[in-house]
C-alpha positions, 0 to 999 in steps of 0.5 A: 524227697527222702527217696531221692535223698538215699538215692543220693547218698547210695551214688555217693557212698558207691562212687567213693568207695569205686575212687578209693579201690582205684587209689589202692591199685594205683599205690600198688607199685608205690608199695611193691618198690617200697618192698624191694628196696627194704629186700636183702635179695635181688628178687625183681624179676622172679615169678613170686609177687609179695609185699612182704620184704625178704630178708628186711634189711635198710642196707639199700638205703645205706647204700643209696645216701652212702656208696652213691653219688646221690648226694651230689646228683640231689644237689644238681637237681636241687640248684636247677630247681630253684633257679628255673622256679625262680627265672620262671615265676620272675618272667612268667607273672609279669608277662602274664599279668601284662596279657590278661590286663592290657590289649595292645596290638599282637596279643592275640597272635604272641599268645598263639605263637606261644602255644604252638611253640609249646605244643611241639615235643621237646625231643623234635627241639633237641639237635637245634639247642645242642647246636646253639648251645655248643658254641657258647660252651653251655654243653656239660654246664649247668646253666645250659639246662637253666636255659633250657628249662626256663624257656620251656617253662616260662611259656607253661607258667605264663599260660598257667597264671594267666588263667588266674589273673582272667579270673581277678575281678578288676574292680578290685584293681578299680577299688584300690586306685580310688583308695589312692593305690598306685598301679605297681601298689595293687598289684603287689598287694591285692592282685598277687595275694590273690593269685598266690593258689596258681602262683605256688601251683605253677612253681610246684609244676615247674619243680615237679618238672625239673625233679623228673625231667630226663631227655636233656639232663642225659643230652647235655650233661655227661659227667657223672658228678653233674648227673641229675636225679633222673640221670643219676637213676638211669646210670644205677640201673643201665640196664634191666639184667644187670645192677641191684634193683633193691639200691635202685627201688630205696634211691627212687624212693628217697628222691621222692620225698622230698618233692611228696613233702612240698606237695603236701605243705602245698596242697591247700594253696592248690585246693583254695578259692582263688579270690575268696574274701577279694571283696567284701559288701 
């Protein structure tokens, strides 16, 4: 037994240290972008790979909060974010709920169309909603992209939480109408607590989405003071030869923050039993 025991412990420790140096080569570029937006020179492209900033200087990040329009695209990115969340979350949990709970005729077939809508690449859809959308004069407007982006994301959340909901024993539901519950009462107050982990893990996805997504900002908004974060990037350096990769390495990594940070107020929803406590003996 105590042979066994330090074969264990010898697997363990040697798998722990193999995932850390992994976590260390992934952080590699992370950290060389750090180094170059705190450069004075614009080094990028030459032979000699150091850490060590040359010239230390903030003047990037100067540039980046200051002389560009990152103010502006942050706002945009912002505003799309919080409403596709919400649209999202708003159609997805009671359409999720409804399909994990009740079986009504067509379930089965919905589901299916539903995955197979989403299973197709989002640039195969692009000529058919440009071509829906001009008309309405949803092209360069906002609410254009908050189309777009709920109705790709309402079909992921819906599958997202959906999974949860399969998970909630529906004895709890049971216990509750007993106690005098009414159907809208257990769920708001026992089913939805429950699934708060992937509700909060779907709205996170959905955000990181939104944050990063590229094809249809740069598609269906052209003005400048429209632009996304991911466009607004783009437009810093057009290309690889020309522009200041120092400005554009502190503004990748300044619009980064802010969704780094959620992610970690975030994390313990992401790693918590989903139905701990949900009944007592």
């Amino acid at each position: 037994m105590t042979k066994n025991r330090i074969k264990e412990g010898i697997r363990l420790t040697a798998l722990n240290i193999f995932f850390i140096v992994w976590c260390f080569i992934a952080l590699i570029p992370i950290l060389y972008a750090a180094s170059v937006s705190l450069s004075g020179q614009n080094g990028l492209l030459s032979s000699e790979f150091s850490f060590i900033p040359k010239d230390f200087t903030l003047d990037n990040y100067k540039e980046v909060v200051f002389g560009e329009n990152i103010l502006t695209w942050f706002k945009n990115t912002f505003f799309l974010a919080v409403v596709t969340v919400s649209l999202s979350l708003l159609i997805a949990v009671p359409a999720a709920y409804c399909f994990s709970r009740r079986r009504f005729p067509g379930r089965k077939g919905i589901l299916k169309c539903l995955v197979l809508l989403n299973s197709f690449p989002a640039i195969l859809s692009m000529f058919a909603i440009y071509r829906l959308l001009r008309p309405m004069g949803l092209i360069n407007h906002r609410l254009g992209l908050i189309l777009v982006y709920t109705g790709t994301m309402a079909v992921f959340s819906l599958w997202n939480t959906k999974g949860y909901f399969d998970t909630i024993p529906t004895e709890i539901e049971e216990a509750a109408k007993i106690d005098g519950a009414s159907d809208i009462q257990s769920v708001l107050m026992i089913v939805l607590p429950l699934a708060k982990p992937s509700i909060i893990t779907t709205a996170l996805q959905v955000l990181i989405y939104v944050w990063n997504e590229y094809i249809y900002a740069t598609t269906f908004m052209t003005g400048e003071n429209k632009y996304t974060l991911a466009a607004g990037l783009y437009s810093l350096q057009a290309t690889e030869m020309r522009g200041s990769w120092p400005v554009f390495a502190a503004a990748s990594i300044t619009v980064s923050i802010p969704v780094l940070i959620i992610f970690f107020i975030c994390q313990k929803y992401m790693t918590s039993g989903l139905t701990a406590g949900g009944v007592k003996e």
